[in-house]
ROLO-159218 format. One record per residue (C-alpha): residue number from 0; chain; x, y, z. Coordinates in Angstrom, 3 decimals, always signed. Layout:
BEGIN
seq NUM	mol A	east X	north Y	up Z
...
END
This chain:
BEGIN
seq 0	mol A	east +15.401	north -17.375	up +1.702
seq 1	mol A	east +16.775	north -17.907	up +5.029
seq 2	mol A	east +15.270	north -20.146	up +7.596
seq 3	mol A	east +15.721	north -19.263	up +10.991
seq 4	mol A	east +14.417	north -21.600	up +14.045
seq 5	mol A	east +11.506	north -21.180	up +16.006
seq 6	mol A	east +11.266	north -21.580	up +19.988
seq 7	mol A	east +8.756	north -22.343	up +21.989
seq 8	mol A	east +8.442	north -21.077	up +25.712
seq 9	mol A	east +7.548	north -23.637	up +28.243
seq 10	mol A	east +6.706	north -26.219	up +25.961
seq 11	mol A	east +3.144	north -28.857	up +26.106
seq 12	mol A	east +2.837	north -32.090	up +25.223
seq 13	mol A	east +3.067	north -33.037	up +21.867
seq 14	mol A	east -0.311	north -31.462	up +19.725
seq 15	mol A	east -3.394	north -34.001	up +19.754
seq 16	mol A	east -5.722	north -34.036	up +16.874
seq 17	mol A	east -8.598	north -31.699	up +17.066
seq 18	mol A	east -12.528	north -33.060	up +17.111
seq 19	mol A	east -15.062	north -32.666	up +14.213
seq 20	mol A	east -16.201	north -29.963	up +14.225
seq 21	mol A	east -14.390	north -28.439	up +17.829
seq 22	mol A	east -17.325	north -27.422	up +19.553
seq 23	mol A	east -15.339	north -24.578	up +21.165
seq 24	mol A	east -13.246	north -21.960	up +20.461
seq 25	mol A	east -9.499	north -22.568	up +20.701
seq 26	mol A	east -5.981	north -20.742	up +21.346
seq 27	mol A	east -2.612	north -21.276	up +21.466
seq 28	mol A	east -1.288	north -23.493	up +24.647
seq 29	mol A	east +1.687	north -21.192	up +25.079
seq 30	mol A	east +3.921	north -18.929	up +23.441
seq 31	mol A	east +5.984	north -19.549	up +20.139
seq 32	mol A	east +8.363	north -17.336	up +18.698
seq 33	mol A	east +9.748	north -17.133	up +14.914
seq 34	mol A	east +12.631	north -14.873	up +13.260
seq 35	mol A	east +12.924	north -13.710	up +9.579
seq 36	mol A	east +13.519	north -10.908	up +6.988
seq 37	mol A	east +10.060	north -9.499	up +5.154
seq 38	mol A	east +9.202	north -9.983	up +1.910
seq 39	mol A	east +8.970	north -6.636	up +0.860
seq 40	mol A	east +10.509	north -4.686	up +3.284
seq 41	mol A	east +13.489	north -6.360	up +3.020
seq 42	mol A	east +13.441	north -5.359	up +7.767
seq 43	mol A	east +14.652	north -8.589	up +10.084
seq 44	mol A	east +11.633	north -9.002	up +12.254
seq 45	mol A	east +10.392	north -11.648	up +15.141
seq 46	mol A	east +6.663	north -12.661	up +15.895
seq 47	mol A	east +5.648	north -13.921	up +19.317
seq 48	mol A	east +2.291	north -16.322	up +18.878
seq 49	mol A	east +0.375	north -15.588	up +21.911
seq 50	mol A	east -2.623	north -17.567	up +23.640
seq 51	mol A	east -5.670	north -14.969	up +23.352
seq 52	mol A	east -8.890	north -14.662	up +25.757
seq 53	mol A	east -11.847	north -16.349	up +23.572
seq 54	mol A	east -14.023	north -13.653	up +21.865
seq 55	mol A	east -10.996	north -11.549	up +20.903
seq 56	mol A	east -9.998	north -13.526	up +17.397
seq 57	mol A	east -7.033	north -13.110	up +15.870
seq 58	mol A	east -5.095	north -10.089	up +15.837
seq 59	mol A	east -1.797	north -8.309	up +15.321
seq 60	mol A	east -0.012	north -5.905	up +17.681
seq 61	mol A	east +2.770	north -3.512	up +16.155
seq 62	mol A	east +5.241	north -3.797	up +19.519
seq 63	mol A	east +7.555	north -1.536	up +17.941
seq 64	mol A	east +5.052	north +1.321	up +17.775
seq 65	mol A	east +4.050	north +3.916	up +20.664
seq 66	mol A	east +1.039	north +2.391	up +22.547
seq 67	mol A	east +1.383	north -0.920	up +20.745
seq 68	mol A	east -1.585	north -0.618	up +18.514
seq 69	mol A	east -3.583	north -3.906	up +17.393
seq 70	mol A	east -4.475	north -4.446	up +14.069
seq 71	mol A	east -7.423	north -7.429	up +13.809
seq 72	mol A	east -7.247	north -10.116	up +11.249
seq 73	mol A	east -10.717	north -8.614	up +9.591
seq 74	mol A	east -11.502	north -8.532	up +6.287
seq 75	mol A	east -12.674	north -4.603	up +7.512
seq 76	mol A	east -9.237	north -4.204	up +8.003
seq 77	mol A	east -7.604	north -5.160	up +4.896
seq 78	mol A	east -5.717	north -2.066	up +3.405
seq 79	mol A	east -3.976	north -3.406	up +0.053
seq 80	mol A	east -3.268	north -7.000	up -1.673
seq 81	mol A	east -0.472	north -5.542	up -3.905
seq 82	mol A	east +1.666	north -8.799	up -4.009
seq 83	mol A	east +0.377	north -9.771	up -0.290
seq 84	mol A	east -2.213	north -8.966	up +1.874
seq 85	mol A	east -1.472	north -5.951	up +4.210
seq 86	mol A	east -3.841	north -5.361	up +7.130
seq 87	mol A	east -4.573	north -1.755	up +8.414
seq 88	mol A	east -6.077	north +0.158	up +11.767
seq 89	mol A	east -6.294	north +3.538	up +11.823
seq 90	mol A	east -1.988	north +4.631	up +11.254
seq 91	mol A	east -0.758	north +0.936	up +12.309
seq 92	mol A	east -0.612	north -1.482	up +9.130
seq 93	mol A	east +1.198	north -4.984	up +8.855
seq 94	mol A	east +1.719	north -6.498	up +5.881
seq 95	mol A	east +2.359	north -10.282	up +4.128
seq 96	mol A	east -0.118	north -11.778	up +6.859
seq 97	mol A	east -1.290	north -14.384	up +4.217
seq 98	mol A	east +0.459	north -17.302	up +5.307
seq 99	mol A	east +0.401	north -17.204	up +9.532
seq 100	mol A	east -2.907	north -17.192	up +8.959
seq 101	mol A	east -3.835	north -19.858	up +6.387
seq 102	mol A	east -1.680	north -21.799	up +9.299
seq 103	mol A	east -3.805	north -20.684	up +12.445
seq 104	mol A	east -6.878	north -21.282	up +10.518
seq 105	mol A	east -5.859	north -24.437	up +9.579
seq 106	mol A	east -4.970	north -25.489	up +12.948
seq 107	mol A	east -8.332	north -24.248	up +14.409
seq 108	mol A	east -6.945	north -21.434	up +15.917
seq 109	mol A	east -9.938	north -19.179	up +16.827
seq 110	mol A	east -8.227	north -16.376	up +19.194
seq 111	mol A	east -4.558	north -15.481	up +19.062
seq 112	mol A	east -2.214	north -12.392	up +19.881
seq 113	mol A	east +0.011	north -11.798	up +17.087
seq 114	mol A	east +3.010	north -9.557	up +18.600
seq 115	mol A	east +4.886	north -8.139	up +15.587
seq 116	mol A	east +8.515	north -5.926	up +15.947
seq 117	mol A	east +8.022	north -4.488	up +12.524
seq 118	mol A	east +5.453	north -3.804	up +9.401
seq 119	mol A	east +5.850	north -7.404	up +7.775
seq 120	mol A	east +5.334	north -11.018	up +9.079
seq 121	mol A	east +8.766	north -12.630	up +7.960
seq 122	mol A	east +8.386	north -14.680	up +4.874
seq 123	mol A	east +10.555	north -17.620	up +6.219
seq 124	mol A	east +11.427	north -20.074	up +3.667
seq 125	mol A	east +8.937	north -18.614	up +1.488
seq 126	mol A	east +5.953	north -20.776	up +2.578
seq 127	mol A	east +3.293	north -21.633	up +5.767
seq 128	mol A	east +5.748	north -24.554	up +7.290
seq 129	mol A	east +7.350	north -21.984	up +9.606
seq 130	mol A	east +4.223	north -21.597	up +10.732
seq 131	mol A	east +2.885	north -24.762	up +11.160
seq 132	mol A	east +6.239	north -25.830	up +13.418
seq 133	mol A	east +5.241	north -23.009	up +15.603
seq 134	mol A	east +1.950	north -23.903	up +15.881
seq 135	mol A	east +2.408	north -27.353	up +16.179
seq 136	mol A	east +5.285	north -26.374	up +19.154
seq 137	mol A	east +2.651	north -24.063	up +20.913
seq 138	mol A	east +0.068	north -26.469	up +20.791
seq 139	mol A	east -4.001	north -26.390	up +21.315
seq 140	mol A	east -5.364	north -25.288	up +23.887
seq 141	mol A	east -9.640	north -25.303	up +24.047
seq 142	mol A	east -11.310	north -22.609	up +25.825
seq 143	mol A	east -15.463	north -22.648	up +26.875
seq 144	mol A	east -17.430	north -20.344	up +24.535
seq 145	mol A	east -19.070	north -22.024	up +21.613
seq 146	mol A	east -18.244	north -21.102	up +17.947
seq 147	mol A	east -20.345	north -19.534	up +15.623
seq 148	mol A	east -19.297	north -21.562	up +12.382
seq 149	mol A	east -20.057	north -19.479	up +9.001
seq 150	mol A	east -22.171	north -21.470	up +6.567
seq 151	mol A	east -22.813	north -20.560	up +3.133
seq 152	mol A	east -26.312	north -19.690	up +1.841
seq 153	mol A	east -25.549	north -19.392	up -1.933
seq 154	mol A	east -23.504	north -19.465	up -4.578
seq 155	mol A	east -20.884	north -16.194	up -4.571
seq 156	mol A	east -18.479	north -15.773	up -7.203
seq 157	mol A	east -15.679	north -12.676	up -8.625
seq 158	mol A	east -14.051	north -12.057	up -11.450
seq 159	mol A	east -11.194	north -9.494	up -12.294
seq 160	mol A	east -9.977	north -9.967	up -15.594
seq 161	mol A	east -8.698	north -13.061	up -16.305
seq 162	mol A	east -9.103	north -14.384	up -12.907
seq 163	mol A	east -11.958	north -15.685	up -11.154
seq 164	mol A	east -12.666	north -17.414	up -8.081
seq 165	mol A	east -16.269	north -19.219	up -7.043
seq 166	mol A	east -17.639	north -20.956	up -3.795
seq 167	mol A	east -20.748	north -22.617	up -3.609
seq 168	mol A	east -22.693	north -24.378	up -0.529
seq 169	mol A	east -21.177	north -27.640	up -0.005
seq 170	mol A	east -21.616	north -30.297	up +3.067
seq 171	mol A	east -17.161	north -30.119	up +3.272
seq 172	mol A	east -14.956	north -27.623	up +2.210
seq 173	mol A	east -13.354	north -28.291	up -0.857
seq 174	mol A	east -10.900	north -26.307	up -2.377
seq 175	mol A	east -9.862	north -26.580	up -6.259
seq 176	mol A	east -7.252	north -24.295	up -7.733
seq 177	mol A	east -5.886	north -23.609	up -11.178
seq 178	mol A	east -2.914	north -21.702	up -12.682
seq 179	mol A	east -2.268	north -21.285	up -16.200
seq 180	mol A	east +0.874	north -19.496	up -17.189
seq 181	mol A	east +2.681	north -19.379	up -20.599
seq 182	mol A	east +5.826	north -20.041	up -18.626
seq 183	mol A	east +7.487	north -24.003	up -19.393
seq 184	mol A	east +8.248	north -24.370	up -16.000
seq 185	mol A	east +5.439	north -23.557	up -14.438
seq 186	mol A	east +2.392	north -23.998	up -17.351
seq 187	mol A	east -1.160	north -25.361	up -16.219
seq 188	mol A	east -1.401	north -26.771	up -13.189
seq 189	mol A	east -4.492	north -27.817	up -11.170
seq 190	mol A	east -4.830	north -29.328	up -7.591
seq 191	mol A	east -8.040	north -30.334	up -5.552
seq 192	mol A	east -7.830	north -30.976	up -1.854
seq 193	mol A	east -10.228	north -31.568	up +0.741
seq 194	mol A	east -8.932	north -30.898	up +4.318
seq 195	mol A	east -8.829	north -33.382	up +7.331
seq 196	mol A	east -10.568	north -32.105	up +10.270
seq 197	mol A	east -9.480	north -35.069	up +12.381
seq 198	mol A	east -6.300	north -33.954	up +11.459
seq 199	mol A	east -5.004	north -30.404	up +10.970
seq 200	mol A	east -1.644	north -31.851	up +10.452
seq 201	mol A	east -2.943	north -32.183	up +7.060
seq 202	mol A	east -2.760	north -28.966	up +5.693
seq 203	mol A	east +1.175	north -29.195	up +7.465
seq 204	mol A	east +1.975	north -31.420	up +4.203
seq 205	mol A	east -0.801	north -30.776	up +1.024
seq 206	mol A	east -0.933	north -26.951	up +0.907
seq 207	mol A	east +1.795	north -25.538	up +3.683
seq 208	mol A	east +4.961	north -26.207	up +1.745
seq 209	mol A	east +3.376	north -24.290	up -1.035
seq 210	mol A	east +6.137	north -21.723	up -1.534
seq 211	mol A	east +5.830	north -17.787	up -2.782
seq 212	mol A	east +7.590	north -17.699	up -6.251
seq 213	mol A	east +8.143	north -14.552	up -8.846
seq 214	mol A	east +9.503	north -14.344	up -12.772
seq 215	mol A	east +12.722	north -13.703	up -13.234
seq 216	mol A	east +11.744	north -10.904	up -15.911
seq 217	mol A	east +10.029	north -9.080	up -12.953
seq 218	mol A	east +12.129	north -8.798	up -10.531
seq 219	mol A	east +14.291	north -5.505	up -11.462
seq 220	mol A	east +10.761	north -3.081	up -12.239
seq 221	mol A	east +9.204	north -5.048	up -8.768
seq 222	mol A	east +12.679	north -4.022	up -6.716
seq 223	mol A	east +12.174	north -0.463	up -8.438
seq 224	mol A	east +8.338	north -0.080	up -6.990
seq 225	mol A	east +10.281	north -1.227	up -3.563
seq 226	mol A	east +8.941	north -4.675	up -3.047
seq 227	mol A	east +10.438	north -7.432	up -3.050
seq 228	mol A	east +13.933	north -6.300	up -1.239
seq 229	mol A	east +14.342	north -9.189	up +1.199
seq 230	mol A	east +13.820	north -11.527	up -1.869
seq 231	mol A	east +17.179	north -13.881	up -2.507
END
C-alpha cells in the first residue's frame, strides 16, 4: 500500500494526555486532512477530520454527493461487514470505516465531522497509524457537556460458527483476542491489552500498527466479487 502524508491546517500545540475518565466531551482542535486509495474500491479519496459541536458524535459526510448527505457512526447505521464495515443513511453509504474510528475512539474523540470525497475511507498503509498522526496533528480540544459513559450490566456474548466474541462487566476495559489459522505463518496467536487512559498514545503503538492482511489463495475469487481492487 501506498502511504501518502497527512496535513494539518493551522496547527496546536503538541497533544497533552487526556484525564481519567475526561469528564467532558471532546473534539478535534482543528482540521486534519489524509489521502489514499480504498480498499475495495480500488477510488483515490481524501478525508478532512473536522472539530464537531458536542452532542452531534461522530459522523461521515459524502462531499462528493448532491446535498452532502451525513452518514452517523451508529451501530443503526451499519449496512454490511463483508470484509469491512460499511455504514449506510438512507442512499449515502461509506465503507471500510473500521479503523478511523478505532483511532477517534481511542483518542477520546466524542464529536467529529468526517468529510469524505468518495464511498471508502482510504486504507493507508493498511492499518490505524494514519490515523493516529492525524489525530495526534489535530489535537484535543474539550468542550462543556458531560458524557454519558456506557457501563455494562451483564454478561453478553455471540457466536457465528466458529467464531465467538464475549464481554463481561469489568472495573477496566480489557480486551483479549485470539486467531487460530492453519496457515504457518500466521497459526495461533493470542494478545491481551489493557488500554492507558492517561495516555491515548497507547493504543498509537499496541493495537494501531495492526495491519489488514488477506491469503494469497483468495485474492483472484475476492478481485472477481470486486473487492479488494486497490489491494497491492
Amino acid at each position: 500500500m501506498t502511504t501518502h502524508p497527512v496535513t494539518v491546517s493551522n496547527p496546536p500545540t503538541p497533544l497533552g494526555r487526556v484525564p481519567d475518565p475526561a469528564p467532558v466531551q471532546q473534539t478535534l482542535a482543528t482540521i486534519a486532512t489524509a489521502q489514499g486509495i480504498g480498499l475495495h474500491s480500488g477510488e483515490a479519496v481524501g478525508v478532512r477530520l473536522c472539530p464537531a459541536p458536542e452532542g452531534q458524535g461522530r459522523y461521515f459526510v459524502r462531499t462528493d454527493l448532491s446535498g452532502q448527505p451525513a452518514i452517523p457512526a451508529a451501530l443503526a447505521a451499519v449496512n454490511q461487514t463483508l470484509l469491512s464495515t460499511e455504514l449506510r443513511q438512507e442512499e449515502a453509504t461509506v465503507r471500510t470505516v473500521e479503523h478511523l474510528l478505532a483511532a477517534l475512539v481511542s483518542f477520546g474523540i466524542d464529536n467529529a465531522r468526517l468529510e469524505v470525497d468518495g464511498p471508502e475511507i482510504p486504507l493507508l498503509d493498511g492499518s490505524a497509524s494514519g490515523w493516529v498522526k492525524a489525530i495526534q496533528a489535530a489535537g484535543v480540544q474539550a468542550q462543556t457537556q458531560p458524557r454519558s459513559p456506557l457501563r455494562l450490566q451483564r454478561p453478553v456474548s455471540l457466536q457465528w460458527e466458529d467464531a465467538w466474541i464475549a464481554a463481561f462487566p469489568a472495573d477496566r476495559c480489557r480486551l483479549t483476542y485470539g486467531i487460530d489459522f492453519d496457515l504457518p505463518a500466521i497459526g495461533e496467536q493470542w494478545f491481551s491489552w489493557q488500554p492507558n487512559p492517561l495516555s491515548p498514545e497507547d493504543f498509537a503503538t499496541a493495537l494501531a500498527p495492526a495491519r489488514t492482511f488477506g491469503l494469497a489463495h483468495q485474492i483472484d475469487y475476492l478481485r472477481s466479487q470486486g473487492l479488494i481492487r486497490g489491494g497491492s
